[in-house]
C-alpha positions as CSV (number, residue, x, y, z in Angstrom):
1,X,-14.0,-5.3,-5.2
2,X,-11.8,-2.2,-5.3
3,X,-13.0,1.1,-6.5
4,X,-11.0,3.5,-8.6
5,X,-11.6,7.3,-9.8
6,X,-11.4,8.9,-13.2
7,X,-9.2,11.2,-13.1
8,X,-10.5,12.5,-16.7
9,X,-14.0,13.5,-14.8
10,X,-13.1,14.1,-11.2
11,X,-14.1,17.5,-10.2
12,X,-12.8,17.4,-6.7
13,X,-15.6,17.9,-4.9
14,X,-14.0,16.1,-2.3
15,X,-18.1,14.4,-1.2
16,X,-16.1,10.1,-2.0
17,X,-13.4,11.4,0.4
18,X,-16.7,12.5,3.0
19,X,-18.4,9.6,2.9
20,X,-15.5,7.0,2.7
21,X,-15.1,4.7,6.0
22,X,-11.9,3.9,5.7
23,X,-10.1,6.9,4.7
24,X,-9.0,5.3,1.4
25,X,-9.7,8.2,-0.4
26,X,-7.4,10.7,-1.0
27,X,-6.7,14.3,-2.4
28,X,-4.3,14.7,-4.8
29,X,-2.6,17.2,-6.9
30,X,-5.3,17.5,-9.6
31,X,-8.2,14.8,-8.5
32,X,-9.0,12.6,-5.7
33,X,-8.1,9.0,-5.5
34,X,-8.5,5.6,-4.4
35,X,-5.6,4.0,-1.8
36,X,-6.6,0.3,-3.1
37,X,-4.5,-1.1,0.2
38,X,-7.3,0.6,1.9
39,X,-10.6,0.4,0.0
40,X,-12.8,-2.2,1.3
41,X,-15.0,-2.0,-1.8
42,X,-18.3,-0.9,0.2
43,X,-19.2,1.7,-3.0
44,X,-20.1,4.2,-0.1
45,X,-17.8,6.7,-2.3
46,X,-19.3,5.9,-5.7
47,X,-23.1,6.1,-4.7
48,X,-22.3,10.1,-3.5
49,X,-20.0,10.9,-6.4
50,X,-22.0,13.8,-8.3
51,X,-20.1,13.3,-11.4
52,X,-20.3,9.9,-11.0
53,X,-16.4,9.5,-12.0
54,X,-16.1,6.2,-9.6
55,X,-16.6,2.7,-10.4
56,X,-15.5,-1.1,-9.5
57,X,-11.8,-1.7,-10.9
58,X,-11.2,-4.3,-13.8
């Protein structure tokens, strides 16, 4: 499963990027997001996310 960020709610905290394994998380101009040819789907960056702005992917 492959996690994605809401942009909309993103604060930029940067703590997914922290906590992410893999590096799949990265900064960009406005909000942080999700590489998906990188995320392993572990939810390590979800379960730290203080605005809780991350979830699965549909």
């Amino acid at each position: 499963m492959i996690y994605s960020i809401n942009g909309d709610v993103c604060i930029s905290c940067g703590a997914c990027a922290a906590e992410c394994p893999v590096e799949a998380v990265m900064q960009g101009d406005s909000f942080y997001f999700i590489e998906e040819n990188l995320c392993t789907g572990c939810g390590k960056c979800s379960e730290v996310c203080p605005v809780e702005c991350i979830s699965p992917k549909k």
